[in-house]
C-alpha positions as CSV (number, residue, x, y, z in Angstrom):
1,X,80.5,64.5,192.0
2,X,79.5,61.7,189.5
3,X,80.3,63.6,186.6
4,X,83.9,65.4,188.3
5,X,84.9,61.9,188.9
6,X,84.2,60.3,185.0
7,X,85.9,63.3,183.8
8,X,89.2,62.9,186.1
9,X,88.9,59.2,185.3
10,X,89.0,59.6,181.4
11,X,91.7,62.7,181.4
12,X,93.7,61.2,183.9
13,X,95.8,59.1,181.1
14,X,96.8,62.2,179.5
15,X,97.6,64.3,182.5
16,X,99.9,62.2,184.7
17,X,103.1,62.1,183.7
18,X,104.2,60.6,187.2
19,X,104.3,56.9,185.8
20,X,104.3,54.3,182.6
21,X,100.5,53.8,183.3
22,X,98.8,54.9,185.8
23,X,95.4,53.1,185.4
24,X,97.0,50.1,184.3
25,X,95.4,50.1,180.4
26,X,96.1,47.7,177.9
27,X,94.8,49.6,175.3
28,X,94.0,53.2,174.2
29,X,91.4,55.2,176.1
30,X,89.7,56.2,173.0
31,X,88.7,54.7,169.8
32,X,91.8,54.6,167.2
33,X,89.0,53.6,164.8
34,X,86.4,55.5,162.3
35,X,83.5,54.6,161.5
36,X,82.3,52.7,157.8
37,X,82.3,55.1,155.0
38,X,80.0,54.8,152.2
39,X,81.0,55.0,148.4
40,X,80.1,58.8,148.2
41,X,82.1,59.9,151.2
42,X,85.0,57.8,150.0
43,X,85.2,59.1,146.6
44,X,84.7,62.6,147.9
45,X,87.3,62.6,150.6
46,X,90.3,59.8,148.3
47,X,89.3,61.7,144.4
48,X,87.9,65.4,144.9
49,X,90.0,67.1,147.3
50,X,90.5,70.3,146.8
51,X,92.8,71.4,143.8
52,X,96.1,72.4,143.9
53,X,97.0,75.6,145.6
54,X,97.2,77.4,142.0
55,X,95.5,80.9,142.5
56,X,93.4,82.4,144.9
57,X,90.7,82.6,142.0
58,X,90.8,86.2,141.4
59,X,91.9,86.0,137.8
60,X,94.1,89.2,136.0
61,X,94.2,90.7,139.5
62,X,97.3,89.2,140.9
63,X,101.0,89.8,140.0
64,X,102.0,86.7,137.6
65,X,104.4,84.8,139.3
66,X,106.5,84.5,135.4
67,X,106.1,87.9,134.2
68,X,109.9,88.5,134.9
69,X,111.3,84.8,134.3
70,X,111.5,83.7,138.6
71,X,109.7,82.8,141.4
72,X,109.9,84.4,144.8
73,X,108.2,83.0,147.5
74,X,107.4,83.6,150.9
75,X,105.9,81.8,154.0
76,X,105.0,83.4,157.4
77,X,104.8,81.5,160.6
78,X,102.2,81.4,163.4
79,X,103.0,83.4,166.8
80,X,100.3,85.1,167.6
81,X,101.3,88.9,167.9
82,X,105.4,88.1,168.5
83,X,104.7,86.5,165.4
84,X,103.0,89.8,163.6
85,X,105.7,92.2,165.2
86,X,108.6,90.1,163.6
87,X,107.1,89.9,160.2
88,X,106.0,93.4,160.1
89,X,109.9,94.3,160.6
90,X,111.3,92.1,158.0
91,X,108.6,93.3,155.5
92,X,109.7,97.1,156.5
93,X,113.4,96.2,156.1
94,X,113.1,94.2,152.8
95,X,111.1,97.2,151.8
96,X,114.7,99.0,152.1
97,X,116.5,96.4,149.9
98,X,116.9,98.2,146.3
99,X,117.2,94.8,144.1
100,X,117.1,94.7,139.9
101,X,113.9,94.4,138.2
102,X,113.2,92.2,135.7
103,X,109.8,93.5,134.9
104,X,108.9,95.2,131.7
105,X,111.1,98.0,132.3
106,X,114.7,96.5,133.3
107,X,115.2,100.5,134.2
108,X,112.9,100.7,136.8
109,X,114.2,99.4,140.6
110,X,112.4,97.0,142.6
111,X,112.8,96.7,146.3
112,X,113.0,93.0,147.8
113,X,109.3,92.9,149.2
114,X,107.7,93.9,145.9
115,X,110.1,91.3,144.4
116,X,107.6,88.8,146.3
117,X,105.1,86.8,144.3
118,X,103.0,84.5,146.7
119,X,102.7,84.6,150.3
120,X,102.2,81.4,152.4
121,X,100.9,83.0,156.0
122,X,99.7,81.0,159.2
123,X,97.7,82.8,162.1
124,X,99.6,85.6,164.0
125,X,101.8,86.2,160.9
126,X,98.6,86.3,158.9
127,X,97.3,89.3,161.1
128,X,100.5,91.4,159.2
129,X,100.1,90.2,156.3
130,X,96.5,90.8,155.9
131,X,97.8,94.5,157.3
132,X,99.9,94.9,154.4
133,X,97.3,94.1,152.2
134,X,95.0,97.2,153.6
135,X,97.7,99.2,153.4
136,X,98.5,99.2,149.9
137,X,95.2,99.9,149.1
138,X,94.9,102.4,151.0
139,X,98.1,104.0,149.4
140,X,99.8,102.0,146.4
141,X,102.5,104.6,146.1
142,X,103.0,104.3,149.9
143,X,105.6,102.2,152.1
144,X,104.9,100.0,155.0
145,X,107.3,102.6,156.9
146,X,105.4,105.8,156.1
147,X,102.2,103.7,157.1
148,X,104.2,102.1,160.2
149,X,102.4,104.0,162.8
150,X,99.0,103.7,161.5
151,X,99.7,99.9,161.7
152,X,100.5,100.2,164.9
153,X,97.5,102.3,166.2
154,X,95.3,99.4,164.1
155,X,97.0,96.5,166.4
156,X,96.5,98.6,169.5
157,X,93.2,99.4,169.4
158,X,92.7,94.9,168.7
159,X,93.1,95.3,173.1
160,X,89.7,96.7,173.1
161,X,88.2,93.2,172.2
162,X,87.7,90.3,173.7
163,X,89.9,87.3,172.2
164,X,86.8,85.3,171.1
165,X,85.4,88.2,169.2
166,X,89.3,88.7,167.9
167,X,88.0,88.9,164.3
168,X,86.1,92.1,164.5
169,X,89.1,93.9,165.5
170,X,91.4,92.3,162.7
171,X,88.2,93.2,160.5
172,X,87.0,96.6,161.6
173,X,90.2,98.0,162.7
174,X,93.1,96.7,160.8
175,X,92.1,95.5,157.8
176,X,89.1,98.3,157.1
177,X,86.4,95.6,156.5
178,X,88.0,95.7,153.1
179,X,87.7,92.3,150.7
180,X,89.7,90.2,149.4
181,X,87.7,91.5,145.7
182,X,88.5,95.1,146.6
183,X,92.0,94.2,147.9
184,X,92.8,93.0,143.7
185,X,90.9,95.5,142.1
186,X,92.6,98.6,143.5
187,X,95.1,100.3,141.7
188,X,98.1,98.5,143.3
189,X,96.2,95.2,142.0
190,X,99.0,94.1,139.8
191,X,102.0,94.8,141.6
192,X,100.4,92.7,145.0
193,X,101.5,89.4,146.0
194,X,98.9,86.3,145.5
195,X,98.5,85.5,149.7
196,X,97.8,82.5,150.6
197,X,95.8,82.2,154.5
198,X,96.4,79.2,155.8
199,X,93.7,77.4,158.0
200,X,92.7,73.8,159.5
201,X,89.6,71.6,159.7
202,X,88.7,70.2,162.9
203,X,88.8,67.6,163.9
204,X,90.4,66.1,160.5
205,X,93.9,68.3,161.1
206,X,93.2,68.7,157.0
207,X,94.0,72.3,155.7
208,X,91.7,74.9,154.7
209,X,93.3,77.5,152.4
210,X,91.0,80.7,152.1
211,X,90.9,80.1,147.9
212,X,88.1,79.6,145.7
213,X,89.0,76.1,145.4
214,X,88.7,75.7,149.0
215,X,85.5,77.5,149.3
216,X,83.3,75.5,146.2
217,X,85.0,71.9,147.3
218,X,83.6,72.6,150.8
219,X,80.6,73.9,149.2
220,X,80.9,77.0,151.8
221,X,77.7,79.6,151.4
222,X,78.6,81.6,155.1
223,X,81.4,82.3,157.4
224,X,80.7,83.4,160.8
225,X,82.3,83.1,164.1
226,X,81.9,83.6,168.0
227,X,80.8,87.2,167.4
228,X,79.4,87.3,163.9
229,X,77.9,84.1,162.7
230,X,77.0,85.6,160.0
231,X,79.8,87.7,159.0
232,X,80.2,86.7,154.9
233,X,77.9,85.6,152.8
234,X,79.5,84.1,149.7
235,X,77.7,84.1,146.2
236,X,78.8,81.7,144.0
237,X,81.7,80.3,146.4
238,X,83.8,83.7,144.9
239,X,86.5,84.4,147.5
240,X,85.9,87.9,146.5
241,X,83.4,88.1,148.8
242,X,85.4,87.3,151.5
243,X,86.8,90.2,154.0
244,X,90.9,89.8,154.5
245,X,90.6,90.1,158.1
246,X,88.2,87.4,158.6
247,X,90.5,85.2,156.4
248,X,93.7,86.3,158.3
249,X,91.5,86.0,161.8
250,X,90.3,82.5,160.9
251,X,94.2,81.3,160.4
252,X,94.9,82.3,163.7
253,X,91.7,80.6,165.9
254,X,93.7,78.7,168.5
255,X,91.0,76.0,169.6
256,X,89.9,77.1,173.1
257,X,90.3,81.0,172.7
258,X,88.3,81.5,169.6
259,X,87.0,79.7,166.8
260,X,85.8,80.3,163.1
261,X,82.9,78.2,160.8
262,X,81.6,77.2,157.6
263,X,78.1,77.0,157.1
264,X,77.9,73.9,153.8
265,X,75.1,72.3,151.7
266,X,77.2,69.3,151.9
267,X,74.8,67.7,153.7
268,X,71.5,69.3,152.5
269,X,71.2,65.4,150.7
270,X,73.0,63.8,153.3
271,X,74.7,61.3,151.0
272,X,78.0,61.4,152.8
273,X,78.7,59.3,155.6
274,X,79.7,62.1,158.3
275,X,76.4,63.8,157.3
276,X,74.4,60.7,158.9
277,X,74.9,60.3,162.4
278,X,72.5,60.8,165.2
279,X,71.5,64.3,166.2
280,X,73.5,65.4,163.1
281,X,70.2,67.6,161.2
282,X,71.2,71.1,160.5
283,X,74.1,71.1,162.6
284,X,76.1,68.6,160.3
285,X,76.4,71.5,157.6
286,X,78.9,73.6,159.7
287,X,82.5,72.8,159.3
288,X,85.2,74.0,162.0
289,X,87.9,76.1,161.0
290,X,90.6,76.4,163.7
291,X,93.9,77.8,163.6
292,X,96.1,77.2,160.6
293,X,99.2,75.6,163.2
294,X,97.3,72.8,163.5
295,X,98.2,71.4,160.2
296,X,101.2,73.4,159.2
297,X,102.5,76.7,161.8
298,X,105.0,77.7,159.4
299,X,103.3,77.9,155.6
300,X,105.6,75.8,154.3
301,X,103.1,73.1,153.0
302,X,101.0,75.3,150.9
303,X,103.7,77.1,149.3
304,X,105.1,73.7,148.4
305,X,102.0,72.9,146.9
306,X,101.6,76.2,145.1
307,X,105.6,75.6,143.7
308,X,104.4,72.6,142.0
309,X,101.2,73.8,140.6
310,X,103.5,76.7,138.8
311,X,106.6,73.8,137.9
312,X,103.4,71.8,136.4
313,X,102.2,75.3,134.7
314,X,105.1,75.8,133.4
315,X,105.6,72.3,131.4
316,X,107.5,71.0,134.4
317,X,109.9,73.1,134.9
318,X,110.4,75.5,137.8
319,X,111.5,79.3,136.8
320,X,114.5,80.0,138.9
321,X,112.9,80.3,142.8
322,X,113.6,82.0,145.9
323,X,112.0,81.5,149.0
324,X,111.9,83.2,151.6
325,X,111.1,82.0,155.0
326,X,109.8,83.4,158.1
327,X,109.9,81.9,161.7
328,X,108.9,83.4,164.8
329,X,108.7,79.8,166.9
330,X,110.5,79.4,169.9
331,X,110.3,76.0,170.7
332,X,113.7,74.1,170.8
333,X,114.5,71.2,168.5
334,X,116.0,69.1,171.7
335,X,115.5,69.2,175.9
336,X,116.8,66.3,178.2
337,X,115.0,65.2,181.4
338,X,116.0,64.2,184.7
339,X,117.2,60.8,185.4
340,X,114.1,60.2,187.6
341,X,111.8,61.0,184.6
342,X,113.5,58.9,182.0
343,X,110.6,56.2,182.3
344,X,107.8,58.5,182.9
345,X,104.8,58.3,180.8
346,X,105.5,61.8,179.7
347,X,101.9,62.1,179.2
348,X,101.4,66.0,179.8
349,X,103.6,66.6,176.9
350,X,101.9,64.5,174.5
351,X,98.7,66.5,175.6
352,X,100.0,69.5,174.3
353,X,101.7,68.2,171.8
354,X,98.4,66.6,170.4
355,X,96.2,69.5,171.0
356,X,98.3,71.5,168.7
357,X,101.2,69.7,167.0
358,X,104.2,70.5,167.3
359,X,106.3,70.6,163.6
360,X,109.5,72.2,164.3
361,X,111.5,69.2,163.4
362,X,109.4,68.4,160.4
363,X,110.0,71.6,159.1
364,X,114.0,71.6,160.1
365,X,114.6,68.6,158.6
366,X,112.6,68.7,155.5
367,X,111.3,72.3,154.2
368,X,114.7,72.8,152.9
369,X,114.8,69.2,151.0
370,X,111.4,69.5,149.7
371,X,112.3,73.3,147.9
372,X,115.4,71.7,146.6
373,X,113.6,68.8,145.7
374,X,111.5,71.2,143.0
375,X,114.4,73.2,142.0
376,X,115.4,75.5,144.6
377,X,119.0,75.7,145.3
378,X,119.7,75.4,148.8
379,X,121.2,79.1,148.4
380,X,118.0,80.3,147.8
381,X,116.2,79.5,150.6
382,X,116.6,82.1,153.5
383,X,115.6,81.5,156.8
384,X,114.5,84.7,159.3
385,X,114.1,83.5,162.3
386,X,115.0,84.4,165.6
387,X,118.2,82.1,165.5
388,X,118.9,84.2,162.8
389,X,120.0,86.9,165.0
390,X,122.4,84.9,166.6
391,X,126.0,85.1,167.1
392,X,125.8,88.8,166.8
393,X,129.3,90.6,166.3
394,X,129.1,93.9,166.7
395,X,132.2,94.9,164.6
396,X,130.5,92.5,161.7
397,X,127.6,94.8,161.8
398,X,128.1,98.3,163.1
399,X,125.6,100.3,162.4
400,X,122.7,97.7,162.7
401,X,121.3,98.6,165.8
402,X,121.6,102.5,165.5
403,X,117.5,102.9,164.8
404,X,117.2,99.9,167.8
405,X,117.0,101.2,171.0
406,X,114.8,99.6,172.8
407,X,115.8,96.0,171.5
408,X,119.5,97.0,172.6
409,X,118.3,98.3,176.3
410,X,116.3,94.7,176.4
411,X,119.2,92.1,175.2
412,X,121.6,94.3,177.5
413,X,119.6,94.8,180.8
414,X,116.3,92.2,180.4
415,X,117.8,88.7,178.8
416,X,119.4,86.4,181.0
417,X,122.6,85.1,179.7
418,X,125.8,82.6,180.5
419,X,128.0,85.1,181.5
420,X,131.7,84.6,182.1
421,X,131.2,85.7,185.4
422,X,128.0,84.1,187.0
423,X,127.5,87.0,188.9
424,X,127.0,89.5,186.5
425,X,124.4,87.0,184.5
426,X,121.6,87.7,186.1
427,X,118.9,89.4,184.7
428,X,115.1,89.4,185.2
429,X,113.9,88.3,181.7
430,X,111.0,90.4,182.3
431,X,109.4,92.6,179.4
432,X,109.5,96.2,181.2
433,X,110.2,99.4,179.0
434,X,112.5,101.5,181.4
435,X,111.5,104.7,182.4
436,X,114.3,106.5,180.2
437,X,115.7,104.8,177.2
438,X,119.5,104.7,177.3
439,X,121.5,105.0,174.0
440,X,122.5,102.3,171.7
441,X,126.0,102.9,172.9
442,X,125.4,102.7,176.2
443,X,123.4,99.4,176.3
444,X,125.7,98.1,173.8
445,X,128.6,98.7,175.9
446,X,127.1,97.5,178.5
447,X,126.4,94.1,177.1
448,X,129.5,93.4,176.1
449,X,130.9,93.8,179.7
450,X,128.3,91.1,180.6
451,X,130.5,88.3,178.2
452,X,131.0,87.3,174.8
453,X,128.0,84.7,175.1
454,X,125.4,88.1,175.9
455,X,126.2,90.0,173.4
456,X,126.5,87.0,170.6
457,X,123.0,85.4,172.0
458,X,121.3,87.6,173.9
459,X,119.4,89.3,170.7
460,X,118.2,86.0,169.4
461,X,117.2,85.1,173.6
462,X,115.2,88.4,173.1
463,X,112.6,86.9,170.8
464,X,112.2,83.3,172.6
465,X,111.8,84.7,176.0
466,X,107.5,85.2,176.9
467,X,104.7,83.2,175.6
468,X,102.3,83.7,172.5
469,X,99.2,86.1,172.9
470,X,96.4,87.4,171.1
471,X,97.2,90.8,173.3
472,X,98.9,93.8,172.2
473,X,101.7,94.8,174.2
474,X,103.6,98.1,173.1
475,X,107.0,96.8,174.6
476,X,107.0,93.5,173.5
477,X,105.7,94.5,169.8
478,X,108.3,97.3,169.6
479,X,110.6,94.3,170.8
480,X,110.0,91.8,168.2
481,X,109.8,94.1,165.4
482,X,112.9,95.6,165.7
483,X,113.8,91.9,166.0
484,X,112.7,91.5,162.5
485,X,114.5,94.7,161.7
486,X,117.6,93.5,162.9
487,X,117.3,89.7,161.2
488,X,117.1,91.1,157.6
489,X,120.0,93.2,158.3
490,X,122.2,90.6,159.3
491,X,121.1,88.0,156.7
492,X,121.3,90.8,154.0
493,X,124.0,88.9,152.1
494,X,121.9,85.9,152.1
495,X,119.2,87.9,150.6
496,X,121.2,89.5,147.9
497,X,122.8,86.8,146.9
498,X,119.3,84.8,146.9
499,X,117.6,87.6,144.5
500,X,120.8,88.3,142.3
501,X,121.2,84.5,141.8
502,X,117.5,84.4,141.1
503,X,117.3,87.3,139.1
504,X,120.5,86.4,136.7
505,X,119.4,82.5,135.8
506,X,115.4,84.0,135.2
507,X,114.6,82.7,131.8
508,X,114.9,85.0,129.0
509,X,111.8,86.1,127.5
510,X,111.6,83.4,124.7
511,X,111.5,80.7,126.4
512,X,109.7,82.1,129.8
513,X,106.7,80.1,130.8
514,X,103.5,80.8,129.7
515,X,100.9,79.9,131.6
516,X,97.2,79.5,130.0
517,X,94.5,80.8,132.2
518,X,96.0,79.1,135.6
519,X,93.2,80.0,138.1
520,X,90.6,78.2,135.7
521,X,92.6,75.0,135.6
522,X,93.5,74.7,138.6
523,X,90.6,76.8,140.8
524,X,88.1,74.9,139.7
525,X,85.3,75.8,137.0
């Protein structure tokens, strides 16, 4: 009873949100403080960070980012599996986007994914993009649509394992144990994007970017996790080494559900502060690694940070860029509370907002600034997202939901909406396939008899509607990926304009950067 009653005593700050301060504190209940760092940790933590975000460290196995005179970059948000159903559509549909190539045959056409240079991906949008990966090396000459239902019977079979052992099925069944060596050696090597998994460090919040950099700052020599603690051995701190879906599982450990490790030498010698405490011993050499939302849910960060490693590459000046950027959060910039809660402590929503931050208004406000900032034209950047789908017009877009079936039944008969007449608004919000699938014209029609407001939000309602899960759901993936589907269709102007725009100011070939051995001055030794 002793211990119940310390514990409700110290949590009960952060769970009451009933009044200004409920045990009457005058100050923090925990230390705001760290402890005294000695000249080693300090130097180590203020001088030797990691290096820039340059290259994974697999040199002359990665498309170069200048080989046609511009920069297109991408970043995948976090989600869990709404967010890999989303991407997995737009990759599909950008696949379909014929676009000029400015390769070493301007003959030969490009479509808009292989257009893509780096990848910035966090957790659930990680899981795709690490399914990509296995894809085209199971079948360069292949398409993520012929492969579409082998990726699908990969996901499905992740049900059979339990979330804290999430990795082996990422590892065994999507990904095909394959490594990120074998990945860049295969024969579609040149033509594949340089991906960029995104991670955290806990309790620091700090990033932890599955690069060679990363790996010899940290001084990693294993990675394990819940279920494998000794899944990757790494030789020499070579990424290599590492498996895909253990980097792409890592970026998606939501503190609580699963987790992920480092097993360092840092403190073999113990000369940094944090390796000295009490009770430290062996166990001070394991560094957390927790999902990659904790510092940045959206990627946006890291492919900054790659940007201006190629801008500095490139004797300061950015190739023309595109980025494009994908969002599956459903959290809403703004809510209002009740008068009666106006002067409430509010303390359950700091909780969560502290146990994994919330940036949706960081990014709003400043992911476009910061691109611009380097040399990206604000009509270059392109936001998919699921307020991307909104204000659907179905005589602006025809034929976009012909192949959509399923997302049409949903907006028309599962999304509530604000119906002209109240009556008619109701709807269950409920993710339940019917038992027979109506036609696109059926369900189309009958959304629009529902109110303007349905059918111009109810696709967009479609994709914030249900929480974020580790399980697979065959409704709710089919849902979200024709959302994705449907979000490059009606932003395909956008796109265009993005690529043409990108692809017409590229620099011509005698003055295109030249890089000199990137990954070696910027990876590391």
């Amino acid at each position: 009873m002793r211990i119940v009653s310390s514990f409700a005593l110290f949590c009960l700050p952060f769970l009451s949100g009933c009044s200004v301060n409920p045990l009457n504190l005058s100050s923090l209940p925990i230390s705001s403080s760290i402890e005294i760092r000695n000249e080693q940790t300090h130097s180590w933590l203020a001088t030797a960070g990691p290096m820039p975000v340059a290259s994974m460290g697999l040199k002359g196995r990665v498309r170069d980012a200048f080989a046609d005179g511009e920069v297109v970059g991408m970043t995948v948000s976090g989600g869990g599996m709404r967010a890999s159903a989303f991407t997995l559509g737009i990759l599909e549909e950008l696949e379909e986007i014929q676009t000029p190539n400015r390769g070493e045959d301007s003959k030969i056409a490009a479509n808009a994914l292989e257009r893509v240079d780096f990848i910035s991906s966090i957790s659930g949008g990680s899981w795709t993009i690490a399914a990509f990966l296995a894809n085209r090396f199971d079948d360069p000459g292949g398409t993520l649509k012929s492969k579409h239902d082998a990726i699908i019977k990969a996901f499905a079979k992740t049900k059979a394992f339990k979330v804290r052992c999430f990795a082996n099925g990422l590892v065994n069944e999507v990904t095909n144990r394959k490594t990120f060596g074998e990945i860049y050696s295969g024969k579609n090597a040149a033509n594949l994007p340089q991906v960029f998994f995104g991670s955290s460090l806990y309790p620091s919040q700090s990033p932890f970017v599955f690069t060679q950099s990363y790996l010899q700052h940290y001084r990693i020599r294993k990675l394990g996790d819940n279920c494998a603690p000794d899944r990757v051995t790494i030789t020499d701190h070579a990424l290599e080494n590492v498996q895909i879906g253990y980097a792409a599982s890592a970026s998606g450990t939501v503190p609580s559900f699963t987790s992920a490790f480092g097993i360092t030498d840092l403190c073999d010698d113990r000369q940094f502060s944090f390796c000295n405490r009490k009770k430290a011993k062996k166990s001070a050499n394991y560094v957390q690694i927790v999902d990659g939302g904790v510092y940045d849910n959206l990627g946006y960060k890291t492919a900054f940070e790659h940007l201006l490693t190629l801008r500095d590459a490139s004797n300061g000046t950015l190739p023309p860029a595109t980025m494009i950027m994908i969002d599956a959060g459903t959290d809403e910039p703004l809510q209002s509370v009740r008068r009666s809660k106006r002067n409430a402590s509010n303390t359950v929503g700091y909780a969560f907002a502290s146990s994994f931050p919330n940036q949706d208004a960081t990014y709003t406000r400043l992911a476009g600034l910061q691109f611009r900032a380097l040399g990206v034209s604000k009509g270059n950047t392109v936001l998919l997202d699921f307020d991307s789908v909104a204000g659907f017009d179905p005589a602006e877009f025809p034929n976009a939901l012909d192949d959509l079936p399923e997302l049409a039944d949903y907006a028309a008969r599962g999304v509530r909406c604000l119906a002209n007449d109240p009556k008619k608004g109701s709807a269950p919000n409920k993710l339940k396939a019917p038992k027979e699938m109506p036609l696109v014209e059926t369900s189309l029609a009958l959304l629009k008899s529902r109110g303007p407001d349905c059918v111009r939000m109810n696709f967009a309602r479609a994709g914030y509607l249900h929480k974020t899960s580790y399980k697979y759901d065959e409704y709710a993936f089919i849902l979200r990926y024709q959302l994705g589907k449907l979000a490059v269709r009606m932003n395909r102007q956008k796109l265009d304009a993005a690529l043409d725009r990108s692809a017409s100011e590229a620099l011509p070939e005698t003055v295109k950067p030249q890089p000199t051995d990137l990954a070696a001055s910027r990876d590391g030794p």
